[in-house]
C-alpha positions in Angstrom: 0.0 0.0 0.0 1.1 3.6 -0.8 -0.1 7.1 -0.4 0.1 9.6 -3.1 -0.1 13.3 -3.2 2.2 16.2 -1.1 3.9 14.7 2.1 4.4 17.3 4.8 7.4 19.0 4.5 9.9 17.6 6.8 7.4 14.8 8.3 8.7 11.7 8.9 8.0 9.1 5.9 5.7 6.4 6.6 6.6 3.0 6.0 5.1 -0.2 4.5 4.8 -1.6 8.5 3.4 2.0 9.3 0.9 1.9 6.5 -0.5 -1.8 7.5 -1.3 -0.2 10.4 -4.3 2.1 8.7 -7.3 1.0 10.1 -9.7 3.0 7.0 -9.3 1.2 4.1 -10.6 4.3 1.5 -7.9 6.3 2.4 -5.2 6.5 -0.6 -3.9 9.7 -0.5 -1.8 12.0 2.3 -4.6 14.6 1.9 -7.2 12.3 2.8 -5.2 10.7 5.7 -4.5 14.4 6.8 -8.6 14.9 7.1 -9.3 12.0 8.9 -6.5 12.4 11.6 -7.6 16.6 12.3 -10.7 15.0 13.1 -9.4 12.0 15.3 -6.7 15.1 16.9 -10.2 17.0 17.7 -11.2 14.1 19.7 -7.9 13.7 21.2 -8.0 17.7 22.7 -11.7 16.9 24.3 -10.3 13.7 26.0 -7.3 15.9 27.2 -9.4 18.8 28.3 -11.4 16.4 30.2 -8.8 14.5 31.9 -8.0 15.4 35.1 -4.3 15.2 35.2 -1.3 16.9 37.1 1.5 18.0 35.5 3.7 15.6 36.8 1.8 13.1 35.7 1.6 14.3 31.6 5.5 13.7 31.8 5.3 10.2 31.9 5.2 7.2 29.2 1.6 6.4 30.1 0.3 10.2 29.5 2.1 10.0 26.5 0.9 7.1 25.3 -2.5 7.8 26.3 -2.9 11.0 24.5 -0.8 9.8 21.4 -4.1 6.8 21.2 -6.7 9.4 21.4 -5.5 11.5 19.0 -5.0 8.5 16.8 -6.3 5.4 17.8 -9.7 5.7 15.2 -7.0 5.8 12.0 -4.2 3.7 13.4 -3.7 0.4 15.1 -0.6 0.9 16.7 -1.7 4.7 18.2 0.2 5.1 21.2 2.7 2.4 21.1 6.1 3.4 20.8 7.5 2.3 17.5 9.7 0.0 16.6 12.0 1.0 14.0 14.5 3.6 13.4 13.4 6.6 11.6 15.0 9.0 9.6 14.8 11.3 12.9 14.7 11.1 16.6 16.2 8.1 18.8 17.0 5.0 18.0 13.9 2.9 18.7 15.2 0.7 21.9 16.5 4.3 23.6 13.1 5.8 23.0 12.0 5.2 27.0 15.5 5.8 28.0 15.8 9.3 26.5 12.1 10.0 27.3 13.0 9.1 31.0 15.9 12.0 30.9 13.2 14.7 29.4 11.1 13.5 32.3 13.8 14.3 34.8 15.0 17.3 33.6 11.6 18.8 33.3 10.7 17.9 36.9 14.6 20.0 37.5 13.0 22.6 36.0 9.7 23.0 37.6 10.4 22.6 40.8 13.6 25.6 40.4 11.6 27.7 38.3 14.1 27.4 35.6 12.0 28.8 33.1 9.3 31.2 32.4 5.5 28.3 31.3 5.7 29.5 27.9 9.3 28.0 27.6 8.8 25.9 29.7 6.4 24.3 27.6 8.0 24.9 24.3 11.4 23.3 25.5 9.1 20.0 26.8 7.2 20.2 23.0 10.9 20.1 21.1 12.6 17.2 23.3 9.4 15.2 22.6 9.8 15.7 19.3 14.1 15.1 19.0 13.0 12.0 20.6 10.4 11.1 18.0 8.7 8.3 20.1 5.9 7.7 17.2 5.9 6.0 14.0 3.3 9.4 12.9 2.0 12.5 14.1 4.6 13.6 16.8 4.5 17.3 16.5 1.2 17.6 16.3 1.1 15.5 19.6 4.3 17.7 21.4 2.2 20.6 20.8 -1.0 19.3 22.4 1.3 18.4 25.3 2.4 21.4 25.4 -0.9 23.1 25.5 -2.3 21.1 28.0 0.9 21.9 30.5 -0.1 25.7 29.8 -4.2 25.5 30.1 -4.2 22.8 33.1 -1.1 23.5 35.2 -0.5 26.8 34.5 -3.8 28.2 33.6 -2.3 30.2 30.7 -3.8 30.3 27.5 -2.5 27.8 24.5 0.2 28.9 22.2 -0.7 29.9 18.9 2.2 27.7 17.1 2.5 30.5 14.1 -1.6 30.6 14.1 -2.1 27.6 11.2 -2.0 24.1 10.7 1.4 23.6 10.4 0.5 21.0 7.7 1.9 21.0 3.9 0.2 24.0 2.4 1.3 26.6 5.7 3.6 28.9 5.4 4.9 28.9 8.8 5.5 25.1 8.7 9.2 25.4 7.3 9.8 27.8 9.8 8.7 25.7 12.4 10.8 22.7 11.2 13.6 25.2 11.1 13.0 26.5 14.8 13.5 22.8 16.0 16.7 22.4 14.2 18.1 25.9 16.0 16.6 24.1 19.5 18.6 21.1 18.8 21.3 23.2 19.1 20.3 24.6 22.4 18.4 28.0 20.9 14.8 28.2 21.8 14.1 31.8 20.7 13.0 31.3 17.2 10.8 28.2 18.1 9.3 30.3 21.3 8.7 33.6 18.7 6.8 31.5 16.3 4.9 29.5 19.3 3.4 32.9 20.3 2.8 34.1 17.3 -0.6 36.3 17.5 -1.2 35.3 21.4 -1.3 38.4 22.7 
């Protein structure tokens, strides 16, 4: 089975094990798949919104995991597991908990010496997600809902705008976005925090 049409810029590729895992079988092209996961993602944000959950626990494997299914689970089979193959980003597959387990740690460092102001907070917890990569699909879009649960639950600040679009293959802001994460790989959050806030406020 393959997909035709655009492919996010700079999403990860989707492999023949990925693409056995597509529970709807009319689905054929990346636009359609696109469609159907906004509206699982929907779904996904009113579990989250609903869930009462502390901060501490949303950095864990389970919250992770959790969230990752809802947002996913109606187009994929394997929503929430971890996958098991390398990608063309992010960890090797058998460090994925490992490396997960250090974000975990330094973001409890963080909160509990006020390292950082929620916004970056937030934003730094969104990019190590996504350097880790811990899903065959749909990892920033599921760092950023992380990330915007931290700031409406915990600290009762209103979501980031991430550039005020989609981020998907037809928005502008997307290869800026891609972009921002490469400068935080290298330990510089201020272009990814700029285009995070984008028309907030």
């Amino acid at each position: 089975m393959a997909l035709t049409g655009e492919h996010a810029p700079g999403a990860t590729p989707l492999g023949p094990e990925d693409l056995e895992g597509l529970k709807l079988p009319n689905i054929n092209t990346f636009g359609a798949l696109n469609e159907v996961e906004a509206a699982n993602i929907i779904l996904g944000q009113e579990w989250a919104l609903r869930a009462r959950v502390a901060i501490g626990s949303m950095l864990t494997d389970r919250y992770l995991q959790r969230l990752h299914e809802r947002m996913f689970g109606d187009v994929w089979d394997w929503a929430g597991e971890y996958r098991m193959h390398n990608t063309n980003i992010g960890s090797d597959y058998p460090s994925i908990r490992a490396d997960l387990r250090v974000l975990f740690d330094d973001a409890a460092d963080w909160l509990a010496n006020d390292r950082f102001q929620p916004d970056e907070f937030v934003v730094r917890v969104h990019h190590r997600i996504v350097k880790v990569h811990p899903f065959a699909n749909g990892n920033g879009r599921h760092a950023r809902m992380v990330a915007d649960m931290m700031l409406l639950r915990h600290f009762k600040r209103v979501r980031l705008s991430w550039g005020g679009g989609t981020l998907g293959n037809v928005d502008p802001n997307r290869e800026r976005y891609i972009a921002a994460l490469r400068e935080a790989d290298h330990n510089s959050y201020a272009p990814l925090l700029h285009l995070a806030r984008l028309g907030t406020g």
